[in-house]
py3Dmol code that shows the C-alpha trace and the ligand (Angstrom):
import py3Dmol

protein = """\
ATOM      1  CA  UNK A   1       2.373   8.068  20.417  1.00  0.00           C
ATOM      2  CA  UNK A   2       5.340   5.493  18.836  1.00  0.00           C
ATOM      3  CA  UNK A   3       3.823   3.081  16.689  1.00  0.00           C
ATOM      4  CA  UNK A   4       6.800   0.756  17.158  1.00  0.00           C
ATOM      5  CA  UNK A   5       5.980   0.380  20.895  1.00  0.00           C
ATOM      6  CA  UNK A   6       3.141  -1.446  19.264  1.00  0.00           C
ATOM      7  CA  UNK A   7       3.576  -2.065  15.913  1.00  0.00           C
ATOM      8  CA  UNK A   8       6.002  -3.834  13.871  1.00  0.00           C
ATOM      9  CA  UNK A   9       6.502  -0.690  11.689  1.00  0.00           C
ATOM     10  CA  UNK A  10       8.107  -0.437   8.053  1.00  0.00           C
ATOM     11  CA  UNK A  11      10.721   2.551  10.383  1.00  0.00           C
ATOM     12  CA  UNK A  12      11.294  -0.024  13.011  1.00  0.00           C
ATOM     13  CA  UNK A  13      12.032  -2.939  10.049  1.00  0.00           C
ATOM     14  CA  UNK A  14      14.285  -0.414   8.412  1.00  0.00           C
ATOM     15  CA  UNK A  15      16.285   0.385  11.299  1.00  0.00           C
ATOM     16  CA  UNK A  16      16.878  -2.991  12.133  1.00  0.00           C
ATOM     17  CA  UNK A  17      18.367  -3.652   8.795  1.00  0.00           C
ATOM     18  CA  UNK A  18      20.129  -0.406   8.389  1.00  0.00           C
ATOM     19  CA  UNK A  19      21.504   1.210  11.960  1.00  0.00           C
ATOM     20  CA  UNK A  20      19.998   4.085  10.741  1.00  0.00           C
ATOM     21  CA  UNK A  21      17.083   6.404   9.551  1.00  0.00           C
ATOM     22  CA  UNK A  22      15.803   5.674   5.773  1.00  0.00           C
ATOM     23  CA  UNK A  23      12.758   7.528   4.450  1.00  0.00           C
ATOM     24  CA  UNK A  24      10.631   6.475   1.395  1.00  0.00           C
ATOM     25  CA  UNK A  25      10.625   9.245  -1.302  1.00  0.00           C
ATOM     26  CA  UNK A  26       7.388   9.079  -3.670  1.00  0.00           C
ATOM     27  CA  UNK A  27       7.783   8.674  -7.078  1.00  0.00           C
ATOM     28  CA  UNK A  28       5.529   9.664 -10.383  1.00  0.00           C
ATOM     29  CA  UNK A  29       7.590   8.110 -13.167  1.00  0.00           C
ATOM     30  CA  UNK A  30       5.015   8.867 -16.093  1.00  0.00           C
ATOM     31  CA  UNK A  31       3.141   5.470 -15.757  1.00  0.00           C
ATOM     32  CA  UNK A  32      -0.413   4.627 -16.579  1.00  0.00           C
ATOM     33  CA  UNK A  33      -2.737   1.819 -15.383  1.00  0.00           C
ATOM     34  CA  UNK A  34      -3.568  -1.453 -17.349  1.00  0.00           C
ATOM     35  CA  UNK A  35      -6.850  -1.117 -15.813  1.00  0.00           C
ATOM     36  CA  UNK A  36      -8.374   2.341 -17.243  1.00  0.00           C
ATOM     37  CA  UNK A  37      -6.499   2.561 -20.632  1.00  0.00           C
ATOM     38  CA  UNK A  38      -8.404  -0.398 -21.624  1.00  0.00           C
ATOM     39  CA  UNK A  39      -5.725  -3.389 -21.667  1.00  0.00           C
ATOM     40  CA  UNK A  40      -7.339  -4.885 -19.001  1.00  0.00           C
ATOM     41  CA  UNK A  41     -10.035  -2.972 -18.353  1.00  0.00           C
ATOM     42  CA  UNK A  42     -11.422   0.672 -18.491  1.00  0.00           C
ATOM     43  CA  UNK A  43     -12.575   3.146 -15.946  1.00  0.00           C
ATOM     44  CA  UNK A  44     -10.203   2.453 -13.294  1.00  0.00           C
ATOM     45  CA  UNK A  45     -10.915   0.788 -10.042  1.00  0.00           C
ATOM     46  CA  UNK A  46     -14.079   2.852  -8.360  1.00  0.00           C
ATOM     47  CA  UNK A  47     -11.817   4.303  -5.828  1.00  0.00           C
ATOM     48  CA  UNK A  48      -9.442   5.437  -7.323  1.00  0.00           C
ATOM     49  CA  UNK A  49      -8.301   8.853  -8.461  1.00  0.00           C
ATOM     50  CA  UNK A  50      -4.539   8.639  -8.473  1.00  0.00           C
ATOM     51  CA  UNK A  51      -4.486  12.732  -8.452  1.00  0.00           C
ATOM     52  CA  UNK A  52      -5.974  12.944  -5.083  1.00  0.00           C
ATOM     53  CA  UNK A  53      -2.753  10.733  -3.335  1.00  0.00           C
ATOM     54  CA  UNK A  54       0.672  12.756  -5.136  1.00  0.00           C
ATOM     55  CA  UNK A  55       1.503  16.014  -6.214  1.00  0.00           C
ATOM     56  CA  UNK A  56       0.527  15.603 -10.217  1.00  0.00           C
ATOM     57  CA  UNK A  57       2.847  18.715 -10.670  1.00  0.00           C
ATOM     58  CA  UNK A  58       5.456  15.798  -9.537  1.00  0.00           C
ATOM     59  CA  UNK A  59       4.667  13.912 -12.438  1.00  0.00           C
ATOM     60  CA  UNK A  60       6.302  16.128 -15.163  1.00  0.00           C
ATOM     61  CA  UNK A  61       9.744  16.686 -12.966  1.00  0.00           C
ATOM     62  CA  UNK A  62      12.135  14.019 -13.905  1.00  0.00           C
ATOM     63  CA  UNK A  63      12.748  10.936 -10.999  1.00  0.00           C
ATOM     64  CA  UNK A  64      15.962  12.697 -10.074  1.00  0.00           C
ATOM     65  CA  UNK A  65      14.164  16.210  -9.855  1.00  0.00           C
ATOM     66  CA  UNK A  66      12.001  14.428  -7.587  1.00  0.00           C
ATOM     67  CA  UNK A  67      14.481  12.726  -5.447  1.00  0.00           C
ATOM     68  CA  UNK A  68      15.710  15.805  -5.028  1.00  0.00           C
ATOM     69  CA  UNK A  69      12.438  17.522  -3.821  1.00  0.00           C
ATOM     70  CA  UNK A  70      11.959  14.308  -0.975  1.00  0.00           C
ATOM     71  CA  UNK A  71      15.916  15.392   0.432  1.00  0.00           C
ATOM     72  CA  UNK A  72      15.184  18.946   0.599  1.00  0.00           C
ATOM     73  CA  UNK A  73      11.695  17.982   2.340  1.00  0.00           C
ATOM     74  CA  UNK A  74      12.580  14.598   4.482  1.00  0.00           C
ATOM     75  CA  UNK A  75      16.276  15.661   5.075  1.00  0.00           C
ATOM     76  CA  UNK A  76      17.385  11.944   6.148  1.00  0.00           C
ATOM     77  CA  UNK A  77      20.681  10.493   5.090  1.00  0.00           C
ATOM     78  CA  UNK A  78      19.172   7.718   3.384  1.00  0.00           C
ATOM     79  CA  UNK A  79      16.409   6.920   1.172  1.00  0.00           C
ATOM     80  CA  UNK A  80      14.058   4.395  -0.847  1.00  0.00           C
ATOM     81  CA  UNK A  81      12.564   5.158  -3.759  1.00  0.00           C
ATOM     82  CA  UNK A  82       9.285   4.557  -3.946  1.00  0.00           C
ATOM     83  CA  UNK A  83       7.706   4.008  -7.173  1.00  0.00           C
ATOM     84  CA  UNK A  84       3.817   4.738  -6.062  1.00  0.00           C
ATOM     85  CA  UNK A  85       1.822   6.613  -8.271  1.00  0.00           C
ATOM     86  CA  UNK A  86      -0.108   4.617 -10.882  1.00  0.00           C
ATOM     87  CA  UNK A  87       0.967   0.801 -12.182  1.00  0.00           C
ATOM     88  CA  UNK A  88       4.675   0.835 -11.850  1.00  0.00           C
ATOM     89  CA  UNK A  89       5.558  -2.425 -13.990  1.00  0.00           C
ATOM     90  CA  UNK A  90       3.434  -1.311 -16.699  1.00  0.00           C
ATOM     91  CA  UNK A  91       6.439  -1.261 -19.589  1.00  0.00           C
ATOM     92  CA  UNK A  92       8.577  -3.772 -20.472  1.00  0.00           C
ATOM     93  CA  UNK A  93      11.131  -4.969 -17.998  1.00  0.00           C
ATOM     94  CA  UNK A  94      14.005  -2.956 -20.001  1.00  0.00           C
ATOM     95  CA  UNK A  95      12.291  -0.207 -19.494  1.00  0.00           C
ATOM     96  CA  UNK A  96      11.724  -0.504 -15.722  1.00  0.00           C
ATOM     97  CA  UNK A  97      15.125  -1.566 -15.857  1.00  0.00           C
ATOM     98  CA  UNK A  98      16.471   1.956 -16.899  1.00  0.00           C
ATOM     99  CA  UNK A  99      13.656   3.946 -14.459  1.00  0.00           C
ATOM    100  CA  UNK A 100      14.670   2.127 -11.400  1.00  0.00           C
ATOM    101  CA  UNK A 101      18.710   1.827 -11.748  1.00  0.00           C
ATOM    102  CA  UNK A 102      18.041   5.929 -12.289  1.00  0.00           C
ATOM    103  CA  UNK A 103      16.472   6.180  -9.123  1.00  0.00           C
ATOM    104  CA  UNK A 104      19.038   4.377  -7.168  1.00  0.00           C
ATOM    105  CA  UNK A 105      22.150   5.786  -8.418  1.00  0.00           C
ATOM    106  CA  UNK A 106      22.910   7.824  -5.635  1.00  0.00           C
ATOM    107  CA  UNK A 107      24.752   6.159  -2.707  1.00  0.00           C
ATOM    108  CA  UNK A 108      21.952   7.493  -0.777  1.00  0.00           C
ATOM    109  CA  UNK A 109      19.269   5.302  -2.061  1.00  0.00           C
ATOM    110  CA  UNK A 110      19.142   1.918  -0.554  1.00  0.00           C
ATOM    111  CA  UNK A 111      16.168   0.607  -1.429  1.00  0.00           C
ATOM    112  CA  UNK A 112      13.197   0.189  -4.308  1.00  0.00           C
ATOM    113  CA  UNK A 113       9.666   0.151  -3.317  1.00  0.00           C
ATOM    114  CA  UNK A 114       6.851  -0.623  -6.480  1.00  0.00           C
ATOM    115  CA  UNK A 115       3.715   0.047  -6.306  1.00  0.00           C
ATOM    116  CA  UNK A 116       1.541  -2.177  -8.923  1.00  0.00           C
ATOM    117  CA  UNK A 117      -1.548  -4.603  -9.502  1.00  0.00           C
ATOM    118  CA  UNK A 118      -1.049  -8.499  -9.007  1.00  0.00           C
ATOM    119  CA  UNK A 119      -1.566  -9.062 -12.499  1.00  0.00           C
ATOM    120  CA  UNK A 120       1.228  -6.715 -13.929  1.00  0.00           C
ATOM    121  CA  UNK A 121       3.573  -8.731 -12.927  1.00  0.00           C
ATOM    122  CA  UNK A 122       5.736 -10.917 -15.773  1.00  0.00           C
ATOM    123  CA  UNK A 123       8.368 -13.270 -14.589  1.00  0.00           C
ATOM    124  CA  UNK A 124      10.858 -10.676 -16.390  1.00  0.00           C
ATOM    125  CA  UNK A 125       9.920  -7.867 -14.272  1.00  0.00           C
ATOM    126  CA  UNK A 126       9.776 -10.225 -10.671  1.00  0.00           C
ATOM    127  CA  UNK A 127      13.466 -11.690 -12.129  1.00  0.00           C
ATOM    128  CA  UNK A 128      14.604  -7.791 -12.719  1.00  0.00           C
ATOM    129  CA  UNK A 129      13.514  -7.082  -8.787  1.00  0.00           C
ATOM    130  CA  UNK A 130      15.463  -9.922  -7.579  1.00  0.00           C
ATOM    131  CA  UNK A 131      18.312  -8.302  -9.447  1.00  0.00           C
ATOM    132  CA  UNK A 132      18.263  -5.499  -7.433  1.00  0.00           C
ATOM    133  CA  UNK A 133      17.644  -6.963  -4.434  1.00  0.00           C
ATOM    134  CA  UNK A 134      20.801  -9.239  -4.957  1.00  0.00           C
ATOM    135  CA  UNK A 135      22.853  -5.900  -5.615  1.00  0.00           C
ATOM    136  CA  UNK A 136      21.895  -5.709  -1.460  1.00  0.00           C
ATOM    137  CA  UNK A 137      19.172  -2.972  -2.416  1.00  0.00           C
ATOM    138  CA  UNK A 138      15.856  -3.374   0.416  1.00  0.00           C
ATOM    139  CA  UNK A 139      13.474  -4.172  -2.220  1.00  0.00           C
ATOM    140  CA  UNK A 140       9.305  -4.175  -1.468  1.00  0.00           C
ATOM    141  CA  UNK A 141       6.878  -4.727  -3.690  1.00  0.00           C
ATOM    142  CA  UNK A 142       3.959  -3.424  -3.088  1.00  0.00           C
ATOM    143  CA  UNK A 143       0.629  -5.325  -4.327  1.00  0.00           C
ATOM    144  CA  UNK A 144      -2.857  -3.806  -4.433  1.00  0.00           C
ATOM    145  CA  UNK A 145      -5.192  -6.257  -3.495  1.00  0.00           C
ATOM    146  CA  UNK A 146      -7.782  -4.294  -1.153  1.00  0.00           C
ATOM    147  CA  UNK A 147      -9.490  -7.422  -0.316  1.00  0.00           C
ATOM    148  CA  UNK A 148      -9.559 -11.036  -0.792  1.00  0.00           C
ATOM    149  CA  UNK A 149     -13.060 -11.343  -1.771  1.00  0.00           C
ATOM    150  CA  UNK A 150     -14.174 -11.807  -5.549  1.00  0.00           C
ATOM    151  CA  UNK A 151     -17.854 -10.131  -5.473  1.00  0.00           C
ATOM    152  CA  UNK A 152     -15.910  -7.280  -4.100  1.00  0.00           C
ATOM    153  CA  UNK A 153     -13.351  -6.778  -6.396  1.00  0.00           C
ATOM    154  CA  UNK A 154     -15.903  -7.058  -9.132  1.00  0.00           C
ATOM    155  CA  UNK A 155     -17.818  -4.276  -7.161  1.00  0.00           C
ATOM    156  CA  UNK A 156     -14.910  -1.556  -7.295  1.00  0.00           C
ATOM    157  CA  UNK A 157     -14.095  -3.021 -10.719  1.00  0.00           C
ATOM    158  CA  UNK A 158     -10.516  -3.975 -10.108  1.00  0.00           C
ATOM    159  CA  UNK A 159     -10.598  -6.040 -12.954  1.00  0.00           C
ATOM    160  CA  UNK A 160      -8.672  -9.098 -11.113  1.00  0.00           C
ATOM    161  CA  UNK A 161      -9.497 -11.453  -8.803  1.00  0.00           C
ATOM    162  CA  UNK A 162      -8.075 -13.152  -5.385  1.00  0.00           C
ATOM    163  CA  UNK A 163      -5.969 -16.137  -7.775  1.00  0.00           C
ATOM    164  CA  UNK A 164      -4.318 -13.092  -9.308  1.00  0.00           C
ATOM    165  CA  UNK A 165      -2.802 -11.797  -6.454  1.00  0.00           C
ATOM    166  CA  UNK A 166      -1.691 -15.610  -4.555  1.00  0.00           C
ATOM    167  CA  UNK A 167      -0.021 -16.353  -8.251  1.00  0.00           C
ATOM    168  CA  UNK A 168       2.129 -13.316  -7.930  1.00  0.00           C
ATOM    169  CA  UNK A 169       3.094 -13.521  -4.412  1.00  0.00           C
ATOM    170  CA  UNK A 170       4.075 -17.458  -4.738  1.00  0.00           C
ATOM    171  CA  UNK A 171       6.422 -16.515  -8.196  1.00  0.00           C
ATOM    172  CA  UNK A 172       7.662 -13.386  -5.695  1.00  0.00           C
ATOM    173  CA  UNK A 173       8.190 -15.030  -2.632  1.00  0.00           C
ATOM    174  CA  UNK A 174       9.864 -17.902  -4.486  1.00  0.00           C
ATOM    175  CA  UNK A 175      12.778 -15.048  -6.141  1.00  0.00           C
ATOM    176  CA  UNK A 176      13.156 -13.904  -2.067  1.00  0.00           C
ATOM    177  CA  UNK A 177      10.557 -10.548  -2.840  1.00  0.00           C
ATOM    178  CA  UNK A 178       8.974  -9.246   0.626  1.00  0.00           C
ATOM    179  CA  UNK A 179       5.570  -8.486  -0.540  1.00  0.00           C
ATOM    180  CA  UNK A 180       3.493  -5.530   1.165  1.00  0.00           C
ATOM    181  CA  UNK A 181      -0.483  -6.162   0.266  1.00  0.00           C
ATOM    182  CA  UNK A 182      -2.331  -2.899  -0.021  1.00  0.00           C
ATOM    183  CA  UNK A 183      -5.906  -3.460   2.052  1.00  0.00           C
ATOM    184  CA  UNK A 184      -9.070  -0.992   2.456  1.00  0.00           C
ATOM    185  CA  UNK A 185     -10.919  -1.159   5.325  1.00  0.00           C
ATOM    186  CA  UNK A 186     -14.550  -0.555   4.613  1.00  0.00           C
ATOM    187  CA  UNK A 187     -15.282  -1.064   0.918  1.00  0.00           C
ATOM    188  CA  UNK A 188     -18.829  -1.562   0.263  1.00  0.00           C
ATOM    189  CA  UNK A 189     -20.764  -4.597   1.876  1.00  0.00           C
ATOM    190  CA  UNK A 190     -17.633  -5.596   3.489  1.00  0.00           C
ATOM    191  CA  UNK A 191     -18.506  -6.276   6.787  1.00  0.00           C
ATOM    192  CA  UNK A 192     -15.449  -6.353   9.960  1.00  0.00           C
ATOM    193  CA  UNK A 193     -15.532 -10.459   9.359  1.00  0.00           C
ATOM    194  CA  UNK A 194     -14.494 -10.334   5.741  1.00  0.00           C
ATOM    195  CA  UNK A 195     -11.627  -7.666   6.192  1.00  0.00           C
ATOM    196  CA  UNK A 196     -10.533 -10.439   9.122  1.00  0.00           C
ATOM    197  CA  UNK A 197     -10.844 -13.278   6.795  1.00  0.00           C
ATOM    198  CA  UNK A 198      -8.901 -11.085   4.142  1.00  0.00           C
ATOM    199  CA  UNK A 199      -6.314 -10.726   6.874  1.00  0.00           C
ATOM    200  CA  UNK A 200      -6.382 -14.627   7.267  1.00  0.00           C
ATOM    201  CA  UNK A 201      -6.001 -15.416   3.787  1.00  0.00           C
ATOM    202  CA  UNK A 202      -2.933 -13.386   2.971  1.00  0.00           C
ATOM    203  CA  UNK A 203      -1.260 -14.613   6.047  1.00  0.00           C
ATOM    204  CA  UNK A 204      -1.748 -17.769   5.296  1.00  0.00           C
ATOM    205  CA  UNK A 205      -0.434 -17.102   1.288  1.00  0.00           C
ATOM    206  CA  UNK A 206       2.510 -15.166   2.861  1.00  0.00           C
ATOM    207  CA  UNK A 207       3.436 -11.710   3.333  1.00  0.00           C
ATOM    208  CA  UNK A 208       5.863 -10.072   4.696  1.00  0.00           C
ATOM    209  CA  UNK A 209       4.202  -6.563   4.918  1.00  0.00           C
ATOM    210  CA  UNK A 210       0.970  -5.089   4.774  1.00  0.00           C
ATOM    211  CA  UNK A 211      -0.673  -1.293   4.353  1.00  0.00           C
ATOM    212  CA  UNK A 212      -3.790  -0.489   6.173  1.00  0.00           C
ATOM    213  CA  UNK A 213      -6.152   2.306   4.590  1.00  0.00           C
ATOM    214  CA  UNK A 214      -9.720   3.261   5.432  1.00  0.00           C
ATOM    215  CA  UNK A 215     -12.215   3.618   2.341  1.00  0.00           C
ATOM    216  CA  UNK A 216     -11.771   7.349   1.559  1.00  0.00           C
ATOM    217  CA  UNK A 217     -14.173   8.834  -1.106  1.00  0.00           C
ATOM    218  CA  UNK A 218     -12.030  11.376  -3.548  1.00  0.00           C
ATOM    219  CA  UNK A 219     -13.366  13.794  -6.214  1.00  0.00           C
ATOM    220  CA  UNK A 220     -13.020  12.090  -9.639  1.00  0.00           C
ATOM    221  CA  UNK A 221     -13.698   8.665  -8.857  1.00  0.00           C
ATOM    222  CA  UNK A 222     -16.343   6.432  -9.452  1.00  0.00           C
ATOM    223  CA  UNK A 223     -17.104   6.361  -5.715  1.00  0.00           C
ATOM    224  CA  UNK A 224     -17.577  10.359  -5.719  1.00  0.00           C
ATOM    225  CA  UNK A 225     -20.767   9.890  -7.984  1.00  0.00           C
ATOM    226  CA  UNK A 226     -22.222   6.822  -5.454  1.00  0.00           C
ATOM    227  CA  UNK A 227     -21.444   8.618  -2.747  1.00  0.00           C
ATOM    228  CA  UNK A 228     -23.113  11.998  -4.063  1.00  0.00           C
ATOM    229  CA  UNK A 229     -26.159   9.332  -4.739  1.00  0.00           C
ATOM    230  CA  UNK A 230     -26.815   8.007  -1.321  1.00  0.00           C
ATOM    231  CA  UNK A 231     -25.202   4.935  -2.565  1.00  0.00           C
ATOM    232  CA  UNK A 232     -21.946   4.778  -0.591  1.00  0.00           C
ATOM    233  CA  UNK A 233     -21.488   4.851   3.172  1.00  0.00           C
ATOM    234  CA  UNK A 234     -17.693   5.322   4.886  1.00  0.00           C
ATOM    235  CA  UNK A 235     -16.604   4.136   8.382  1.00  0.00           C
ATOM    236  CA  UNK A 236     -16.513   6.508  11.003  1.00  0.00           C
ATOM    237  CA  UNK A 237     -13.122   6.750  13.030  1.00  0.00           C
ATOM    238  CA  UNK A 238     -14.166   4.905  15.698  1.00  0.00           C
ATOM    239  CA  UNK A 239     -15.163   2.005  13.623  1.00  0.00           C
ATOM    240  CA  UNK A 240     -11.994   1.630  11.849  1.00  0.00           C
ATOM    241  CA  UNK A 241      -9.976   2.214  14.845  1.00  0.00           C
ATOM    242  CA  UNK A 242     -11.583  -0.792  16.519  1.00  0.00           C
ATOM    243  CA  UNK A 243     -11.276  -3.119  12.997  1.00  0.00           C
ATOM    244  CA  UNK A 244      -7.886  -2.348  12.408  1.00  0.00           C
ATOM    245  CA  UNK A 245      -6.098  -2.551  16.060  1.00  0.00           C
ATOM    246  CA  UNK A 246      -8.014  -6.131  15.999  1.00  0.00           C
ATOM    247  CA  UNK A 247      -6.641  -7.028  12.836  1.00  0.00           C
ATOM    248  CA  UNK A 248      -2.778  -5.922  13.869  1.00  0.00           C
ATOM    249  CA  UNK A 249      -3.360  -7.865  17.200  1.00  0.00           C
ATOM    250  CA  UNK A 250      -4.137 -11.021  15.009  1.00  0.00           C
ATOM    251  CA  UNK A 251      -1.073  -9.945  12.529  1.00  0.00           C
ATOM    252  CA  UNK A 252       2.269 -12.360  12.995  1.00  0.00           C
ATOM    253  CA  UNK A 253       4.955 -10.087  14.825  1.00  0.00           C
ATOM    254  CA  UNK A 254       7.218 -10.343  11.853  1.00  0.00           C
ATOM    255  CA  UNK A 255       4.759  -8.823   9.126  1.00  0.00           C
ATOM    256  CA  UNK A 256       5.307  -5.285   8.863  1.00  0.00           C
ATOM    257  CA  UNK A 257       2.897  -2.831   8.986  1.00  0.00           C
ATOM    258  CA  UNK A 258       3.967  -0.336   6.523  1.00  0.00           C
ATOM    259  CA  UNK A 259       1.148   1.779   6.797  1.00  0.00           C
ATOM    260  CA  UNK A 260      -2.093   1.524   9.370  1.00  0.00           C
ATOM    261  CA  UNK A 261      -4.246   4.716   8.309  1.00  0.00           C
ATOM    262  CA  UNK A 262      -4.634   7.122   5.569  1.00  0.00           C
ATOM    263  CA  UNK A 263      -4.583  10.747   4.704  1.00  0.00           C
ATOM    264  CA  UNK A 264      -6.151  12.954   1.899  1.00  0.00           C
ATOM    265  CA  UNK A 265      -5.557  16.388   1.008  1.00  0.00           C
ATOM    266  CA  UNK A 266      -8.541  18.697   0.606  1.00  0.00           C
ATOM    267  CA  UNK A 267     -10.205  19.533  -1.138  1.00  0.00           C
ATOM    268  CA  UNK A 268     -10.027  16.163  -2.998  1.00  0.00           C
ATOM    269  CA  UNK A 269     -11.335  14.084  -0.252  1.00  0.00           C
ATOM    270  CA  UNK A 270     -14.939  14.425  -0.215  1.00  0.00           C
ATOM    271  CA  UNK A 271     -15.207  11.774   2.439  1.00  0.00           C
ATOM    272  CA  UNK A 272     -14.364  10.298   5.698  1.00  0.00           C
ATOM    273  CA  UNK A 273     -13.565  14.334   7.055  1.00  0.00           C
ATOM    274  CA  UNK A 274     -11.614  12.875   9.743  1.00  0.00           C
ATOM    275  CA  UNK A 275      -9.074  11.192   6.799  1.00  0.00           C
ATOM    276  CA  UNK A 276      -7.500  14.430   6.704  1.00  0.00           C
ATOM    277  CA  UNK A 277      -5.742  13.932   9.529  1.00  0.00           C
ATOM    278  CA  UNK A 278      -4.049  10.574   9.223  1.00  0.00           C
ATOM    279  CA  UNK A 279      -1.762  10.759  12.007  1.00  0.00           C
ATOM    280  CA  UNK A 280      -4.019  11.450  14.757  1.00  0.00           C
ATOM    281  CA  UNK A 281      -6.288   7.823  13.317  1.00  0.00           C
ATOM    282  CA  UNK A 282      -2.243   6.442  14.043  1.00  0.00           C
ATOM    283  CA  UNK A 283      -2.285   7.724  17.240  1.00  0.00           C
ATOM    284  CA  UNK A 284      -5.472   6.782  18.470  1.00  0.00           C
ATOM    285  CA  UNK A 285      -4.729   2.931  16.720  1.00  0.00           C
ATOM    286  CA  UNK A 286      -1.290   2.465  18.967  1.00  0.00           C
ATOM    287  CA  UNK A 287      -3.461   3.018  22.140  1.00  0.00           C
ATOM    288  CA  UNK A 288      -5.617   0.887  22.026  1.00  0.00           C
ATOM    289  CA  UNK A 289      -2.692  -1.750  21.449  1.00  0.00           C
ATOM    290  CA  UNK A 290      -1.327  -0.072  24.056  1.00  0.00           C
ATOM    291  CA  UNK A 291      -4.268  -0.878  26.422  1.00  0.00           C
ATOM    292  CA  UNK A 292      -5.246  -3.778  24.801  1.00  0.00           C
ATOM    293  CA  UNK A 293      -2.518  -5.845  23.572  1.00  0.00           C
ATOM    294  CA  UNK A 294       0.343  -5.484  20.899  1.00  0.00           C
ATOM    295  CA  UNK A 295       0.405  -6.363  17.513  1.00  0.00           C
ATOM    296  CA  UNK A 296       0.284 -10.378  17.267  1.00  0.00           C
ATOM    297  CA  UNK A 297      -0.885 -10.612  20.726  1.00  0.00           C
ATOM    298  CA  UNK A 298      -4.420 -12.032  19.713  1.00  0.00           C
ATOM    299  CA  UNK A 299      -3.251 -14.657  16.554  1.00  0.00           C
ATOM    300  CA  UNK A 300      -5.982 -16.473  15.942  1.00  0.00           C
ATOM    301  CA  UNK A 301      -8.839 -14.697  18.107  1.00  0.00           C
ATOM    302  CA  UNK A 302     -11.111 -13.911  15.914  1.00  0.00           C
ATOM    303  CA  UNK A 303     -14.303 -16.490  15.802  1.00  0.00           C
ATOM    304  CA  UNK A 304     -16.980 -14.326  13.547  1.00  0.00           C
ATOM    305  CA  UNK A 305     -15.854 -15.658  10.361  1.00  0.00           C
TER     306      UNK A 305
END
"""
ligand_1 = """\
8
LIG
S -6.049 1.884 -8.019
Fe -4.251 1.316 -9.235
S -5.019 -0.376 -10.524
Fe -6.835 0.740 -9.798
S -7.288 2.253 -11.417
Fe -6.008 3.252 -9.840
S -3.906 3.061 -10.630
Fe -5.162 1.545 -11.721
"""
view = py3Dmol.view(width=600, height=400)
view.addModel(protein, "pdb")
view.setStyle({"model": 0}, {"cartoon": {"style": "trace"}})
view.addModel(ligand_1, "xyz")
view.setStyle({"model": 1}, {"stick": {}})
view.zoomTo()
view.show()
């Protein structure tokens, strides 16, 4: 099935700004997380177990060794680098400086994508993105905010609230960043009306892009012990199917969807099974838009909230 029939996709975006293919190479540049070595917090958000998303053998091969793994695996022309495992501001902006002018040095890469939390983001280090994207890079920063609602991030202990995330975005959006917001579908007590009225509330902040995920339980986390306890439910397919081709029908045409399901390998996912095949979730997502209606073909139709 092509998303882009359907979906404003992050190829689709690409291709209209390039002429031609780019991929997104992951990158492990050595970073850790404000949020589990204590700076900000400890533990880590409940989801999370970075190990479960990259290859951690990635994360001891330099960025260009890396770079050079995503050519020999995507074999495209062109390429982003994405900075995505971990907190990738977390160092001062000379430092980040250095990391990402290594990664683009090759006329091949065209663009930056970071990965980071709302509140790891300095003026310095928004300033230094603008840089880049002045030099005519495609730059995306990429903001975890999972939801809008405070009693949930409290629940998966992300250590920042809703303000966080609308402070960075304004001092982005005001230096010309597109920002991408990071949501998951199905944390706990979230119910289909507050992932809408998540949707809502970014919309209305401005964005420019936005990455669906489902709620996947993954050894090492938090969420592996709840879940193990009877305390943590997932979505089932269907479910999140439903939820998230309503949400892209009530997404603006021009945000773009950068991501609309997630995969796991095995045997680190303990939970949703079908999350281990993330493309067939894609699939099944672009027909129902395809029966039902496109992406921004139902702005404003939701009423539960
Ligand atoms: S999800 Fe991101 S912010 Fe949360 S603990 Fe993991 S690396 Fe840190």
């Amino acid at each position: 099935m092509q998303l882009d029939l359907y979906i404003n996709t992050l190829g689709k975006h690409l291709k209209s700004c390039f002429d031609f293919p780019v991929q997104k190479i992951g990158i492990d540049a050595g970073f850790t997380c404000p949020n589990r070595d204590g700076t900000l917090g400890r533990g880590g958000c409940t989801f999370c177990n970075n190990a479960s998303f990259h290859d951690q053998s990635l994360r001891k091969a330099g960025i260009d060794s890396q770079l050079n793994a995503g050519r020999e695996k995507l074999r495209a022309n062109n390429y982003m680098a994405y900075f995505q495992a971990y907190t990738n501001t977390y160092a001062e902006s000379e430092v980040l400086r250095q990391l990402y002018q290594e990664a683009l040095q090759d006329p091949d890469m065209v663009g930056l994508c970071v990965g980071t939390r709302p509140d790891c983001l300095p003026d310095a280090t928004l300033e230094l993105l603008a840089e880049f994207k002045a030099m005519g890079y495609e730059v995306w920063l990429e903001l975890g905010l999972q939801t809008s609602h405070n009693h949930t991030l409290d629940l998966i202990n992300r250590g920042h609230h809703f303000d966080a995330y609308v402070d960075a975005v304004k001092r982005a959006k005001a230096l010309g960043l597109q920002v991408c917001a990071h949501l998951i579908l199905g944390l706990p007590g979230e119910t289909a009306a507050d992932c809408h009225t998540t949707l809502d509330r970014i919309v209305e902040v401005g964005v420019d892009g936005i990455k669906l995920h489902p709620l996947m339980v993954v050894r090492g986390s938090l969420m592996a012990k709840q879940y193990a306890a009877g305390e943590l439910t997932v979505m089932d397919e269907d479910d999140y199917i439903a939820l998230a081709a309503e949400m892209i029908q009530r997404t603006p045409i021009n945000v773009v969807y950068h991501r609309i399901a997630a995969q796991a390998r095995r045997p680190t996912l303990i939970a949703p099974e079908w999350c281990s095949s993330g493309r067939g979730t894609s699939s099944k997502i672009a027909k129902v838009l395809a029966v039902s209606g496109v992406q921004g073909s139902k702005l404003g139709g939701f009423t539960k909230i």
